[in-house]
C-alpha positions, 0 to 999 in steps of 0.5 A, a space after each residue: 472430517 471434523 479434523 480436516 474442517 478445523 485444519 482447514 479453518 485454522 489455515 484459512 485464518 492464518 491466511 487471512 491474517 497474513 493478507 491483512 498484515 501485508 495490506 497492513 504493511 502496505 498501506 503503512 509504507 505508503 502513508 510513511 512515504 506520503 508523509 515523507 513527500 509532504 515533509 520534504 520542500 515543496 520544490 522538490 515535489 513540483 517538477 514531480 506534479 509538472 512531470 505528470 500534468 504536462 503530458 495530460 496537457 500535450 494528449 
């Protein structure tokens, strides 16, 4: 048993980091494209934001 509960609990960490490193990954691929969006000029970004309000405007 105590075997098992170790076994158990190395597992679950490993787990755990695993998810933490994704959300890690995630969120820096995010933040990075973000980043790149507001680097870009900002007539790229704007049919981008007249694509999204238009249809709120139209419901």
């Amino acid at each position: 048993y105590p075997l098992a509960g170790t076994l158990g609990t190395a597992i679950g960490l490993q787990a755990t980091g695993f998810v933490l490193v994704a959300i890690g990954v995630i969120g820096a691929g995010a933040a990075l494209l973000a980043w790149r969006d507001d680097a870009e000029p900002k007539r790229g970004t704007k049919p981008r934001q007249t694509k999204l309000r238009n249809p709120a405007n139209r419901s």
